[in-house]
N, CA, C and O atoms as CSV, one atom per row, in Angstrom:
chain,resi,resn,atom,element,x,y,z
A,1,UNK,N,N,112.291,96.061,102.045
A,1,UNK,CA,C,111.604,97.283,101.682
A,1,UNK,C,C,112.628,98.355,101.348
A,1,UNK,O,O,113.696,98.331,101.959
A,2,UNK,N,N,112.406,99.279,100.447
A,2,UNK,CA,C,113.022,100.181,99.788
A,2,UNK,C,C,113.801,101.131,101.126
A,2,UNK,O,O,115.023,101.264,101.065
A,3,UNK,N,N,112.988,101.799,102.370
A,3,UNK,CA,C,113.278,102.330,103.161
A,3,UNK,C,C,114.715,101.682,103.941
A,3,UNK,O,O,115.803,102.168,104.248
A,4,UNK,N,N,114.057,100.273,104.080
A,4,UNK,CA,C,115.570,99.229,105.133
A,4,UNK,C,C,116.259,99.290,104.410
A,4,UNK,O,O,117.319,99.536,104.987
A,5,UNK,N,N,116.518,99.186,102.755
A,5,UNK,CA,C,117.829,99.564,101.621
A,5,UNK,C,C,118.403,100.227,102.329
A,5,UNK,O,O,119.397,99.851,102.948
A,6,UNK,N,N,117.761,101.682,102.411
A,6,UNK,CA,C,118.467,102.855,102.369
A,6,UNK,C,C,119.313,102.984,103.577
A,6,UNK,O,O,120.493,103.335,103.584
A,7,UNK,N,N,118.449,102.602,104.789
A,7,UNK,CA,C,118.960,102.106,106.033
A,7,UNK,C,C,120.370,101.574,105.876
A,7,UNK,O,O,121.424,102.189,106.037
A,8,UNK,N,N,120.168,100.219,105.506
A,8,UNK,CA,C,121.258,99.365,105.602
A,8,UNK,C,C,122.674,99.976,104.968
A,8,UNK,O,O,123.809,99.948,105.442
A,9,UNK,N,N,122.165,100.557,103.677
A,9,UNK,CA,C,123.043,100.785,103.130
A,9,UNK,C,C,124.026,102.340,103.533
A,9,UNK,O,O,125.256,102.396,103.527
A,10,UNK,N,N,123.568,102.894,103.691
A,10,UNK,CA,C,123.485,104.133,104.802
A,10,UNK,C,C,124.723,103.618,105.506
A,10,UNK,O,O,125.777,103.605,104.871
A,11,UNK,N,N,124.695,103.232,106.648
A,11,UNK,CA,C,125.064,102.747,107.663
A,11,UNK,C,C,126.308,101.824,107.140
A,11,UNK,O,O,127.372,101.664,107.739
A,12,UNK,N,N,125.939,101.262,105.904
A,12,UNK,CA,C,127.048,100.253,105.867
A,12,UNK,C,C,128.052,101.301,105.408
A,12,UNK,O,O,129.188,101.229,105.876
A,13,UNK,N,N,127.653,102.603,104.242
A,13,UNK,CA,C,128.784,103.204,103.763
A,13,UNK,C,C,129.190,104.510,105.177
A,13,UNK,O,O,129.962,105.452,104.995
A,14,UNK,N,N,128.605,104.289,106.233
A,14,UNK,CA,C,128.839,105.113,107.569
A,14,UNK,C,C,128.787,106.600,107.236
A,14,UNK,O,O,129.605,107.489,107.471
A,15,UNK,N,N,127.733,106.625,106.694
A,15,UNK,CA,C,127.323,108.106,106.870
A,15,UNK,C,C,125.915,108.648,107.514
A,15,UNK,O,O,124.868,108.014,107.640
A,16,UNK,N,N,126.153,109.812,107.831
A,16,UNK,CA,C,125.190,110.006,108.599
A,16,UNK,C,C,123.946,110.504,107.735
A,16,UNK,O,O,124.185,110.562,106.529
A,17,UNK,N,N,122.770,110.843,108.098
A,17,UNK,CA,C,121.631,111.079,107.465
A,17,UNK,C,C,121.662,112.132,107.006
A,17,UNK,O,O,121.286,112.133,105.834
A,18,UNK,N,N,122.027,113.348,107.498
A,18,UNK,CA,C,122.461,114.845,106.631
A,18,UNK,C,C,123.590,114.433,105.662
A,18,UNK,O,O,123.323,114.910,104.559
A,19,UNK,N,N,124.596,113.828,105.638
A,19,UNK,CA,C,125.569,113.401,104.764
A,19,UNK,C,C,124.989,113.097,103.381
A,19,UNK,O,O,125.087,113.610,102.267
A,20,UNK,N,N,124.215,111.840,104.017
A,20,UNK,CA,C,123.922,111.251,102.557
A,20,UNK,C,C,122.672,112.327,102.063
A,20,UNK,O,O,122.511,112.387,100.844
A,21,UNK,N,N,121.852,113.108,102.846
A,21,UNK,CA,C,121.020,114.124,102.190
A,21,UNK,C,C,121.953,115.156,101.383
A,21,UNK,O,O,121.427,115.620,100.371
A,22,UNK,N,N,123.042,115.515,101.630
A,22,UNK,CA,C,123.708,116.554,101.239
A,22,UNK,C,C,124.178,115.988,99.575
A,22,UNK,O,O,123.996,116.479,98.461
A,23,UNK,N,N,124.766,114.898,99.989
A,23,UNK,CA,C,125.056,113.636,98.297
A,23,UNK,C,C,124.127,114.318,97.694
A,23,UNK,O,O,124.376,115.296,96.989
A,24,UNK,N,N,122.794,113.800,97.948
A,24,UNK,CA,C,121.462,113.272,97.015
A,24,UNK,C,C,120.870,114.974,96.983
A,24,UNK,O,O,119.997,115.400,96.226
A,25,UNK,N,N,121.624,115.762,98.030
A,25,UNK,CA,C,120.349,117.622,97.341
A,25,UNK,C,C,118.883,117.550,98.250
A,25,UNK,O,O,117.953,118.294,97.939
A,26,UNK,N,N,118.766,116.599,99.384
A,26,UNK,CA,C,118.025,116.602,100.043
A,26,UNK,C,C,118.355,116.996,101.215
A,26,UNK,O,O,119.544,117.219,101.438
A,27,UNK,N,N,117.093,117.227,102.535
A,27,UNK,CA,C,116.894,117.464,103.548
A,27,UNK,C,C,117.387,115.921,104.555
A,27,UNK,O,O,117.135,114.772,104.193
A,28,UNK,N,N,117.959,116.219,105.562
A,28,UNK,CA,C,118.064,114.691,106.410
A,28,UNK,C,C,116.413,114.548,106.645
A,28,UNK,O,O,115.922,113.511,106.201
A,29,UNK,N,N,115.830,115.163,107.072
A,29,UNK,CA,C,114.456,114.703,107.511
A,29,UNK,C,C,113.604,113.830,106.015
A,29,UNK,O,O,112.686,113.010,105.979
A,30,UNK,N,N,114.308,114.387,105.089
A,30,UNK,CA,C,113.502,113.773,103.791
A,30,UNK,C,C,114.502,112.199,104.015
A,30,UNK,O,O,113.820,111.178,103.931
A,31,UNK,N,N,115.528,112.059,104.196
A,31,UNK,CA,C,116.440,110.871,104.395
A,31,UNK,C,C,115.666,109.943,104.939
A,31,UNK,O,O,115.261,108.904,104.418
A,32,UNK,N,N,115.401,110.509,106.415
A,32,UNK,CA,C,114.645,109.600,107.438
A,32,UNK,C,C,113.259,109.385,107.093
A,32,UNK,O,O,112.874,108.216,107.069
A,33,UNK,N,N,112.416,110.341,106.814
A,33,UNK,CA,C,111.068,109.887,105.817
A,33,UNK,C,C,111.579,109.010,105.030
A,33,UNK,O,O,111.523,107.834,105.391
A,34,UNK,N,N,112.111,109.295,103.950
A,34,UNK,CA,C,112.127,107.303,103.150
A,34,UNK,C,C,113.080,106.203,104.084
A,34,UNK,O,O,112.773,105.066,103.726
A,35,UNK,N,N,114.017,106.172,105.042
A,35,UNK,CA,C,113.857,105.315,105.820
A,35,UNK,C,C,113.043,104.671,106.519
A,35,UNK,O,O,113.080,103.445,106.624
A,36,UNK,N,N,111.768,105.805,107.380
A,36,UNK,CA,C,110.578,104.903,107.853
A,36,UNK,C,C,109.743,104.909,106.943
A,36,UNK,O,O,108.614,105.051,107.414
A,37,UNK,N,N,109.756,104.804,105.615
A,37,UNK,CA,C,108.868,104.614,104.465
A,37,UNK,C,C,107.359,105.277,105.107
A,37,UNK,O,O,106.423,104.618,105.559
A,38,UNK,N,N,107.445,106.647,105.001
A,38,UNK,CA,C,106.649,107.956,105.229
A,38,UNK,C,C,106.694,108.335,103.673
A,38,UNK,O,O,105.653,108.546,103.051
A,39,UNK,N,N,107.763,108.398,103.176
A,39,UNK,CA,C,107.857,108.790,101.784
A,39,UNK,C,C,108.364,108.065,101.591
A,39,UNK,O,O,108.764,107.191,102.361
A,40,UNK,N,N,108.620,108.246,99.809
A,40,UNK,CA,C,109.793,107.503,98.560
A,40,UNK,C,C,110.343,108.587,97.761
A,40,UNK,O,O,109.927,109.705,97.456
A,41,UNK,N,N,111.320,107.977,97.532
A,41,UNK,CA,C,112.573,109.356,96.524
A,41,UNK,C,C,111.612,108.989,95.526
A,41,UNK,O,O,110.726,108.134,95.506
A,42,UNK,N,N,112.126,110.110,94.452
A,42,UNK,CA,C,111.328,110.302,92.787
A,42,UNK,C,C,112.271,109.225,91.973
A,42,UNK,O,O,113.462,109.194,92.280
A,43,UNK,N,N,111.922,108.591,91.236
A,43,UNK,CA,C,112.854,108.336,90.331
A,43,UNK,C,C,114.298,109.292,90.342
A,43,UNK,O,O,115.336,108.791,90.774
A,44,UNK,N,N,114.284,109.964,90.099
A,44,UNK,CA,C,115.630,110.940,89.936
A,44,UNK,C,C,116.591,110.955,90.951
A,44,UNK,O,O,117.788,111.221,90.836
A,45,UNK,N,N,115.733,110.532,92.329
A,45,UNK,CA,C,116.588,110.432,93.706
A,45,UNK,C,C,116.861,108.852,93.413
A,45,UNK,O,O,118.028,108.462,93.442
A,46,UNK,N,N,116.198,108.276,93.237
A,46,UNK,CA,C,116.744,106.850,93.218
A,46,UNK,C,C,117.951,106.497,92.584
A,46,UNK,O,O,118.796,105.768,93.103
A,47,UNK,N,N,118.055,107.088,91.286
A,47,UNK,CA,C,119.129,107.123,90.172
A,47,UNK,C,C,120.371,107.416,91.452
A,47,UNK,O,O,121.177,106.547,91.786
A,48,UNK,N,N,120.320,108.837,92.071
A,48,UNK,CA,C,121.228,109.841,92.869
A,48,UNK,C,C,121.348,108.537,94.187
A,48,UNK,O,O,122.507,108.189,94.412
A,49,UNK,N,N,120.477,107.978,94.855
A,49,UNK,CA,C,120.964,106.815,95.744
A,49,UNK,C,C,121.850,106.007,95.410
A,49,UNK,O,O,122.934,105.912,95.985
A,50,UNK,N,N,121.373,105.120,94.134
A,50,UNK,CA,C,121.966,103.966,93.565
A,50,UNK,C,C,123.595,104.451,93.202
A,50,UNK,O,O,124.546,103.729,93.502
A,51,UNK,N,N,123.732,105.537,92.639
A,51,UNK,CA,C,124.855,105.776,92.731
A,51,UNK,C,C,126.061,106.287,93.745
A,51,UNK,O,O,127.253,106.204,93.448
A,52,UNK,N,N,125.434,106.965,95.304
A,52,UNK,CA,C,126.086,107.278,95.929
A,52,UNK,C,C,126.098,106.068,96.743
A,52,UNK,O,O,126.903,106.097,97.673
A,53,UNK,N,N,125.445,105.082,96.625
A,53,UNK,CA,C,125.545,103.714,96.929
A,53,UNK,C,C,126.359,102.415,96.299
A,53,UNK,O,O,126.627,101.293,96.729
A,54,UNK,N,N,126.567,102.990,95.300
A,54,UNK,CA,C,127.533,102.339,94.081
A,54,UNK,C,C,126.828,101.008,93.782
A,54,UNK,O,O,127.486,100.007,93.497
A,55,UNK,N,N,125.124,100.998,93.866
A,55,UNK,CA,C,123.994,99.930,93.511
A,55,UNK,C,C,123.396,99.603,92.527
A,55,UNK,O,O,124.361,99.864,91.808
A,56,UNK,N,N,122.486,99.178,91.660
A,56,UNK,CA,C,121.371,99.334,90.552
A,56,UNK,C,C,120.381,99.694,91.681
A,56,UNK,O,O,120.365,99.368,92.868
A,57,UNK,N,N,119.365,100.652,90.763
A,57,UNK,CA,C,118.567,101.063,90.867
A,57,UNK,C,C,117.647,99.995,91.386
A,57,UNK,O,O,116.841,100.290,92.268
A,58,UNK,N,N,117.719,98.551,90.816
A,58,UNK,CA,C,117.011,97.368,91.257
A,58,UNK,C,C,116.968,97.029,92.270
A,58,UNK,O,O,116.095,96.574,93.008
A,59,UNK,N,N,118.356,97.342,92.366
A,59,UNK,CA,C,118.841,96.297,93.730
A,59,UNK,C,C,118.134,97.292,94.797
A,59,UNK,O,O,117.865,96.642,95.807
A,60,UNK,N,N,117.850,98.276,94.882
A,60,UNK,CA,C,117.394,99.387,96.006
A,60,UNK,C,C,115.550,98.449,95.816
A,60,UNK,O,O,114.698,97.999,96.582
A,61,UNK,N,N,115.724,98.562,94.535
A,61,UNK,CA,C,113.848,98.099,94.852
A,61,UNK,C,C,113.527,96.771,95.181
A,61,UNK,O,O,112.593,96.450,95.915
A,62,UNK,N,N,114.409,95.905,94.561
A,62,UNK,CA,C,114.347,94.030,94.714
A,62,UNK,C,C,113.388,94.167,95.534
A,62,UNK,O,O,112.293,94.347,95.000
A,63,UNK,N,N,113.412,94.146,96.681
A,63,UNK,CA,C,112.838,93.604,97.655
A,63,UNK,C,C,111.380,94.040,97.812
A,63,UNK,O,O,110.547,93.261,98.274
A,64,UNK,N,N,111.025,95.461,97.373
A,64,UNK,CA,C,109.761,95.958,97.645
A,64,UNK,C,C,109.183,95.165,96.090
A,64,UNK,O,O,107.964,95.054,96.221
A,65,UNK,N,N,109.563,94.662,94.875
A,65,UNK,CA,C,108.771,94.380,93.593
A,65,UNK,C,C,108.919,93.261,93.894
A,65,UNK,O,O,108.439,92.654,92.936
A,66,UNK,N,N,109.492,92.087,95.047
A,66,UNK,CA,C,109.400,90.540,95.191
A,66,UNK,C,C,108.064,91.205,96.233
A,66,UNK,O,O,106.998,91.007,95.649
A,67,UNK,N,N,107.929,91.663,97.099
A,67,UNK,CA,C,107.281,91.586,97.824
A,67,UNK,C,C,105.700,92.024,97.747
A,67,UNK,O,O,104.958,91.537,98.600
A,68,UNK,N,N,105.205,92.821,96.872
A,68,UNK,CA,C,104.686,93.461,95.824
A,68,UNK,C,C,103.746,92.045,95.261
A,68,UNK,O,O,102.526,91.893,95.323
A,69,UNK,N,N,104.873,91.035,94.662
A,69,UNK,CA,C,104.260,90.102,93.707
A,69,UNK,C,C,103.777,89.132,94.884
A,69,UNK,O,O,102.681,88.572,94.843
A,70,UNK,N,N,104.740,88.970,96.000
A,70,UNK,CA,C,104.024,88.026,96.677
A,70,UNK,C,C,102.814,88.732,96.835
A,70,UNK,O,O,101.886,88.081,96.356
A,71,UNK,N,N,102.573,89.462,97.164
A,71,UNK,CA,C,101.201,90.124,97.953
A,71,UNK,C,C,100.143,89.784,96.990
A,71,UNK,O,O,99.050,89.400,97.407
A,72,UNK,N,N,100.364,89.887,95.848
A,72,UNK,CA,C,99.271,90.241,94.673
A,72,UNK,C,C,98.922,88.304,94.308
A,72,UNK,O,O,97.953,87.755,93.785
A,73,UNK,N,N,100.074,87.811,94.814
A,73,UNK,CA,C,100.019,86.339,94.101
A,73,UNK,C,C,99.104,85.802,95.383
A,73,UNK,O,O,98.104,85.173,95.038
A,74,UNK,N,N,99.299,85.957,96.766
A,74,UNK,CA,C,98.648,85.801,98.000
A,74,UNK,C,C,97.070,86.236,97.916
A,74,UNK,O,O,96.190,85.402,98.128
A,75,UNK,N,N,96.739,87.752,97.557
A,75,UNK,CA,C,95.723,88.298,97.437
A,75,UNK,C,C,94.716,87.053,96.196
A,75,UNK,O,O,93.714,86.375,96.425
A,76,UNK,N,N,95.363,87.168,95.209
A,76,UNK,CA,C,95.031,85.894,94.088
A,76,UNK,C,C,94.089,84.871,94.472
A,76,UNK,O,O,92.921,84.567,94.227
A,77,UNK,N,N,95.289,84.364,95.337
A,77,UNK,CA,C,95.270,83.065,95.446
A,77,UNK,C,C,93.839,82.917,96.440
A,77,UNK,O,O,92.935,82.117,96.200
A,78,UNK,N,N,93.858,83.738,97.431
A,78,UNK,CA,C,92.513,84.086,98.424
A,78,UNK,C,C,91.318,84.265,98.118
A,78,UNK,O,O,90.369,83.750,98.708
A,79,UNK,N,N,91.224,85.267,96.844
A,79,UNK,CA,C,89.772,85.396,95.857
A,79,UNK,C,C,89.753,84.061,95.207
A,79,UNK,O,O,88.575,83.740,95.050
A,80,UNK,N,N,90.565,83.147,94.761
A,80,UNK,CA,C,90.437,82.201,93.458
A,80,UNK,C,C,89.600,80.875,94.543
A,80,UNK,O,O,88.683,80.200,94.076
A,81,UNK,N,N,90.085,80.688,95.950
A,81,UNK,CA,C,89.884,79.893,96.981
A,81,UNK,C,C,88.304,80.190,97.598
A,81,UNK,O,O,87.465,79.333,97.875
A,82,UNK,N,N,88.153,81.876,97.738
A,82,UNK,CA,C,86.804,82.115,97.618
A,82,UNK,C,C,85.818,81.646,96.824
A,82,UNK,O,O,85.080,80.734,97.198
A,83,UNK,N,N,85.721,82.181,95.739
A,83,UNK,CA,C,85.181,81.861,94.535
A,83,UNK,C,C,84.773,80.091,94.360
A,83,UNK,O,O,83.732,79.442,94.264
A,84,UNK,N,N,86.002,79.842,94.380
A,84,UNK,CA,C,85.523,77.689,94.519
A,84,UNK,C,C,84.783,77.884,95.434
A,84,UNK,O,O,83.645,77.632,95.038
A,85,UNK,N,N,84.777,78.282,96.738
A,85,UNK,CA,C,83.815,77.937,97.761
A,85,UNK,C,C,82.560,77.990,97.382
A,85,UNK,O,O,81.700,77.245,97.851
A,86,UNK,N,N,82.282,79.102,96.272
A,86,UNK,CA,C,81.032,79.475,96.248
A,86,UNK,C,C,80.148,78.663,95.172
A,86,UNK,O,O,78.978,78.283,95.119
A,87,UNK,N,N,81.429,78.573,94.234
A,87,UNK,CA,C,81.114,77.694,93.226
A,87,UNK,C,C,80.626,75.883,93.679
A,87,UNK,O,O,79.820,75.158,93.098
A,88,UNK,N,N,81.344,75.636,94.722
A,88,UNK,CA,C,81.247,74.339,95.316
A,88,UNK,C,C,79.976,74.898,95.599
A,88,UNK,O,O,79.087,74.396,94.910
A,89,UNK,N,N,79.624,75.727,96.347
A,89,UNK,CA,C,77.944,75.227,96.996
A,89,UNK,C,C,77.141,75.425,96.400
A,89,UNK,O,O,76.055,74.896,96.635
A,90,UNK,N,N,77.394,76.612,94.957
A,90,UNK,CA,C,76.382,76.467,93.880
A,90,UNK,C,C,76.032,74.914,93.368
A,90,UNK,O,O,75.001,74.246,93.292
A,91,UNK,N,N,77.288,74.724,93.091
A,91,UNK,CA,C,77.344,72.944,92.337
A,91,UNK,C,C,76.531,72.312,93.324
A,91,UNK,O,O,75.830,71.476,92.755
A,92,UNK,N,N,76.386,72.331,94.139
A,92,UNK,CA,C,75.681,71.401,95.521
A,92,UNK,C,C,74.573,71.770,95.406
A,92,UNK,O,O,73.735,70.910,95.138
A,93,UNK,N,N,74.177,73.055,95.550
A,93,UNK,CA,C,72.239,73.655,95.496
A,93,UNK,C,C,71.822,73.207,94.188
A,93,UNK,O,O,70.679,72.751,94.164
A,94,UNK,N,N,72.477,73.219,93.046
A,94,UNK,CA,C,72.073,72.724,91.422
A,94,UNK,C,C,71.609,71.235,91.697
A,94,UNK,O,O,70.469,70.784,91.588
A,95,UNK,N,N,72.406,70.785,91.961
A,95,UNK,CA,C,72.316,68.995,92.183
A,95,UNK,C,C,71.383,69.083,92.647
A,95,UNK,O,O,70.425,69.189,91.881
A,96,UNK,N,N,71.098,69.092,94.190
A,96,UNK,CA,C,69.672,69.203,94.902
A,96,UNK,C,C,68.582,69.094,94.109
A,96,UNK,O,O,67.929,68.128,93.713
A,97,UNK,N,N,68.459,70.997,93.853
A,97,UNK,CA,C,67.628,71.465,92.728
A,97,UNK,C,C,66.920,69.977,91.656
A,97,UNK,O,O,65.734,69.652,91.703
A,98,UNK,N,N,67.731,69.435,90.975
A,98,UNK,CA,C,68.041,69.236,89.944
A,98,UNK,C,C,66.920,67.580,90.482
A,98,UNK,O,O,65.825,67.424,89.942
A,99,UNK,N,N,67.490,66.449,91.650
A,99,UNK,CA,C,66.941,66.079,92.104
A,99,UNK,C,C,65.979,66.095,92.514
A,99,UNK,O,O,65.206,65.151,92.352
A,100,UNK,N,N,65.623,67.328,93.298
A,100,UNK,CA,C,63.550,67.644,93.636
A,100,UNK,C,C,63.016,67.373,92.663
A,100,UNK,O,O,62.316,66.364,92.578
A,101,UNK,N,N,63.193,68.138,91.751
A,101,UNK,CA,C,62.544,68.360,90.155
A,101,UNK,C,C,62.435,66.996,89.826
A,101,UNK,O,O,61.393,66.558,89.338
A,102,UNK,N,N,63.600,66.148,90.089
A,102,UNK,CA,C,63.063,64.243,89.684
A,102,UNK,C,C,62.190,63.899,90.321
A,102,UNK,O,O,61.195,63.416,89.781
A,103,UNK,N,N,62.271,64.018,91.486
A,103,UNK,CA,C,61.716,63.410,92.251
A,103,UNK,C,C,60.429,64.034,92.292
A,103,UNK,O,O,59.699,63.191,92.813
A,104,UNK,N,N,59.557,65.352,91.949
A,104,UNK,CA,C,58.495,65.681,91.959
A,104,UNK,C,C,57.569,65.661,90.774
A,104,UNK,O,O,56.361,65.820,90.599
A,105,UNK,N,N,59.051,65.294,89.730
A,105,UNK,CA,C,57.743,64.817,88.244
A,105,UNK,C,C,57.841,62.911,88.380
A,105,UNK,O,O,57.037,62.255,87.718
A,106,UNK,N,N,58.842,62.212,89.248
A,106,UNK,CA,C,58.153,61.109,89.182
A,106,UNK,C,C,56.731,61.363,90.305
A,106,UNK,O,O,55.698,60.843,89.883
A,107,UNK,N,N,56.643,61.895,91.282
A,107,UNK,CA,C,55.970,61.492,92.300
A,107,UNK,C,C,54.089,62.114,91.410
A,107,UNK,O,O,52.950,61.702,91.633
A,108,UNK,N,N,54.539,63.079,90.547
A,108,UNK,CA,C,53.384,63.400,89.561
A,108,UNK,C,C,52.658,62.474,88.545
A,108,UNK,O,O,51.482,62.415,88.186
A,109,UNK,N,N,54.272,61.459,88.058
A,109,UNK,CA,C,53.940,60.699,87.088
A,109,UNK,C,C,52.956,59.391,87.551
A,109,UNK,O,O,51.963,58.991,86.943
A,110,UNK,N,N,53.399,58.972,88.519
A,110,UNK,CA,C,52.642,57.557,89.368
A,110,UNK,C,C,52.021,58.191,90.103
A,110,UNK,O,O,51.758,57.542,91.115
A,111,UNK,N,N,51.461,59.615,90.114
A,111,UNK,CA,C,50.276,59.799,90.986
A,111,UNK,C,C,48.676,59.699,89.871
A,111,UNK,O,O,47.459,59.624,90.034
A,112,UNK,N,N,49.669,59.760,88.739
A,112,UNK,CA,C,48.652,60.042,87.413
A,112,UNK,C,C,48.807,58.919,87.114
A,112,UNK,O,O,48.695,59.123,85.906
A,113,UNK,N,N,48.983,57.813,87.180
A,113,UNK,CA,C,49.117,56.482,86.695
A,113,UNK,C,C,48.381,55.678,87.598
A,113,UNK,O,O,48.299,54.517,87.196
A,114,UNK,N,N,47.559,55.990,89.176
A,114,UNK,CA,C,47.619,54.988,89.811
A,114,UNK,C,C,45.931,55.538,89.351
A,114,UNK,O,O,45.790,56.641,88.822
A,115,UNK,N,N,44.716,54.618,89.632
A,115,UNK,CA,C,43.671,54.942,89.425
A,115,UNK,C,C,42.878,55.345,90.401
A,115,UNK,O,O,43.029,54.849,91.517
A,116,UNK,N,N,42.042,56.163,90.208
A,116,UNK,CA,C,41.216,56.820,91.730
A,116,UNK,C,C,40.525,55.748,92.132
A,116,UNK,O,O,40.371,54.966,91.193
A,117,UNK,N,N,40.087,55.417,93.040
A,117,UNK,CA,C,39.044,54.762,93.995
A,117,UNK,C,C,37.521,55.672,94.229
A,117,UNK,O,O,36.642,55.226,94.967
């Protein structure tokens, strides 16, 4: 996640949270908001990270746009698994259906075929 970036990276270049706010023209408390991902920098702060980080801009996000796709590919995959379910038991009530209906125009046909008494 974008926040643990900042974390990690933070820490790895050993500065403190007013430090790197002072870099970037921010507040430390705005620092620590996008560390516990409370907030996110603007584009414009990201640019100002990536570079006082000596990063791509990507590399700060990688992880939140892999994680992003898993979610959406997961979410997917859950409706598409729904949906068969439902579709399976439609397909199952049709059949049925489909059977009575035989079975109640033969039971019509040889009821009309057999002769009254």
């Amino acid at each position: 996640m974008l926040g643990e970036n900042i974390l990690r990276l933070r820490k790895e270049a050993n500065l403190s949270q007013e430090a790197l706010g002072d870099i970037i023209g921010v507040t430390r408390q705005t620092i620590s908001n996008w560390e516990l991902e409370e907030t996110a920098p603007n584009p414009e702060q990201l640019k100002l990270l990536s570079k006082a980080f000596n990063v791509s801009a990507d590399d700060l996000l990688n992880n939140d746009i892999q994680n992003i796709i898993v979610k959406k590919v997961s979410d997917t995959e859950i409706v598409v698994n729904a949906i068969m379910k439902v579709l399976k038991v439609i397909g199952i009530a049709f059949v049925a259906f489909v059977i009575i209906i035989a079975i109640a125009e033969l039971v019509i046909v040889l009821t009309a075929s057999v002769p009254s008494l």
